[in-house]
C-alpha positions, 0 to 999 in steps of 0.5 A: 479743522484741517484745511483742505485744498480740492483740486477739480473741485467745481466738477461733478463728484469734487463739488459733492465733496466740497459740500461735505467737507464744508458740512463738516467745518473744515476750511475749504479752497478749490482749484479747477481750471473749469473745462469740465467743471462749473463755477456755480457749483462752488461756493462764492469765495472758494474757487481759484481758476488755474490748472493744477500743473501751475506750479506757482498757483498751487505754491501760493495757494498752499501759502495762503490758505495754510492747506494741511491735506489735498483732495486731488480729483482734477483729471481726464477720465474718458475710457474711451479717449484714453485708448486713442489719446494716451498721451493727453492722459500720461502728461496730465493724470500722471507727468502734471499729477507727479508736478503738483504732488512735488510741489504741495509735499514741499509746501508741507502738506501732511497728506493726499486722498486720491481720486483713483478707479476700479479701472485700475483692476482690468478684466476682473478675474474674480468678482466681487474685486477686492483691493488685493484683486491683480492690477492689470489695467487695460486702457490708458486711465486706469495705467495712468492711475494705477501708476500714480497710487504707487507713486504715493507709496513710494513718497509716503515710504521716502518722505511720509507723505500720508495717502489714501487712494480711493478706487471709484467704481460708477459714481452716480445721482446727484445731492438730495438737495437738487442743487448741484448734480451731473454736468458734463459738455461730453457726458459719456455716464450712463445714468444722466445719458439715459436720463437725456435720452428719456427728456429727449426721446429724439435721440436714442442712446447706443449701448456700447456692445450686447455680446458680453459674457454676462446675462444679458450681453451688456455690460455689468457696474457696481453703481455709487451715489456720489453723496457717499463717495464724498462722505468716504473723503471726509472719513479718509481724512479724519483717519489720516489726521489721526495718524490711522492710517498712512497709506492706503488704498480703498475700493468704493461700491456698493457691492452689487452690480447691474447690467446696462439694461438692468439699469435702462429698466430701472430709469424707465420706472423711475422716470415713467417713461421708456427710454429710447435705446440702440445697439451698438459695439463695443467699446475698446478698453471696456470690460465685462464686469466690475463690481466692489467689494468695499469690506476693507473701507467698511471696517477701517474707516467705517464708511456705510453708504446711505443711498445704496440701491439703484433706484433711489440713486437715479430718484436723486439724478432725475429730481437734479436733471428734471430741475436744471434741464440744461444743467449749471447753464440754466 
C-alpha cells in the first residue's frame, strides 16, 4: 500500500480521511501545526507538529517516511475572513502551498489530491454546477484555490506530477462511530452551529441574509457527509496509482440542496427541540446557490455516498456533539 503524507490531517475532514486511509492499509503520517485541528484526533504515533511551509520538516518527513502520495487538506477556509484578510489567505493557501508542492515533487512524490471548493465557481450561472461550470470566484478562498488547481496542472504538464482536485461543497456530520467529529475554536459551519445553539438555547444563531433570490430568502448548499468525502481521497488515489487518472478535478456533493431554514427544521427534528435563530445581512462573498453535480467522480472513480440525506448526516454530527459537548477538550 501507498504511503501517504496528510497534511491538516488532525483537523475535521483530514482525521476522517486518515481514518480511512488507515482502514484501508496504507502507511499514514500527518502533518498539522494544530491551530485548528487536535492531536486526539489522530492516532498515537502519526502526528508531527509543524507547519507545512517548513520546507525542511516536510523534506524530512518525506525521507522518513518513504511518502508516494500527499493529501494536502492544510489551509484557511473562512469565506468571510478571505474578504477582510486576502492577504493571510494568498501567503498560505497559495504563496506556502506553492513552497510545500516544490518541495514534496523534489522529494519524488508521485502524486497530490487537493483539498479544493465549490467556492471556486462563484455565483453559479446554472445549477446543478458541474466542473465545466465558469470558474469565477468571488472571495479570496475560492481565488487562492482556484489558482492552486491550475497550478497542479501546469507541474502535472512539466514535470508529471499526477493531481486530483477535489471541489468540496458543505462537508458535514462526523464518523458513525462518534469518536471524532467537528471541532472548531471558530465555528462558522452551520450543522454543528446549529446544534450548539440548540444544546444552548441562550444563544441564538444569526442566519447571515434572508433576501436571497431563492425560496425562502436564505441561502441554498449541497450538504456531504464527511465519511464520504473521505472515501473519494482513498478512490482518488488508487486511480492515481494505477495510472487512471493524471490530472483531474472532481466536485463532491450530493446533488441536491437545502436552504438555511430547510436545514434549521431539519436539526430541530433530528434534535427534538427547536433552535433559537436570528435574522441578519448578508455575508460578503456568499453566494445564493451552490448545489453539485458529482456525475463525473461517479462514473470515473465510482464513488457513491453512503449517508446521503441530510437528516442522517445531522443524526451522525448530533450522536458526535451530544457525546463530546465540549468537543476533543472534553
Amino acid at each position: 500500500m501507498q504511503s501517504v503524507l496528510v497534511t491538516g490531517g488532525a483537523g475535521y475532514i483530514g482525521s476522517h480521511i486518515v481514518r480511512r486511509l488507515q482502514e484501508d492499509g496504507h502507511p499514514v503520517v500527518v502533518l498539522d501545526d494544530l491551530s485548528e485541528g487536535h492531536r486526539e484526533a489522530v492516532p498515537a504515533g502519526l502526528l508531527h507538529v509543524g507547519d507545512f511551509a517548513d520546507r525542511d520538516l516536510v523534506r524530512t518527513i518525506c525521507r522518513d517516511h518513504a511518502v508516494e502520495y500527499v493529501v494536502h487538506m492544510a489551509a484557511n477556509c473562512q469565506v468571510g475572513e478571505s474578504v477582510v484578510n486576502p492577504s493571510k489567505y494568498y501567503r498560505n493557501n497559495l504563496v506556502n502551498s506553492l513552497a510545500f508542492l516544490e518541495v514534496v515533487r523534489e522529494a519524488g512524490v508521485k502524486g497530490l489530491v487537493f483539498s479544493s471548493t465549490a467556492a471556486v465557481y462563484g455565483e453559479p450561472v446554472q445549477v446543478p454546477i458541474t466542473e465545466d461550470h465558469p470558474t469565477a470566484p468571488t472571495n479570496p478562498y475560492g481565488e487562492t484555490k482556484l489558482a492552486f488547481e491550475r497550478a497542479l496542472s501546469w507541474y502535472r504538464k512539466a514535470y508529471g506530477l499526477r493531481y486530483v482536485a477535489l471541489r468540496y461543497f458543505n462537508a458535514a456530520g462526523a464518523d458513525p462511530e462518534g469518536d471524532i467529529g467537528e471541532d472548531h475554536a471558530h465555528e462558522s459551519h452551520l450543522v454543528p452551529l446549529l446544534i450548539r445553539a440548540a444544546m444552548n438555547p441562550t444563544s441564538p444563531l444569526k442566519v447571515f441574509g434572508t433576501d436571497y433570490p431563492t425560496a425562502d430568502g436564505t441561502c441554498v448548499r449541497d450538504y456531504v457527509h464527511v465519511s464520504d468525502l473521505a472515501a473519494a481521497h482513498v478512490l482518488a488515489l488508487g486511480a492515481m496509482d494505477r495510472g487512471e487518472v493524471g490530472g483531474a478535478s472532481f466536485n463532491l456533493g450530493n446533488g441536491e440542496g437545502f436552504s438555511v431554514r430547510e436545514v434549521i427544521r431539519a436539526v430541530e427534528q433530528v434534535v427534538g427541540q427547536p433552535v433559537p435563530v436570528e435574522d441578519g445581512p448578508r455575508r460578503d462573498g456568499d453566494p445564493a446557490v451552490l448545489v453539485a453535480s458529482s456525475l463525473r467522480i461517479r462514473e470515473a472513480l465510482g464513488w457513491d455516498p453512503r449517508i446521503a440525506d441530510l437528516p442522517s448526516i445531522i443524526r451522525t454530527a448530533w450522536n458526535w456533539h451530544r457525546r463530546n459537548p465540549n468537543g476533543f477538550n472534553g
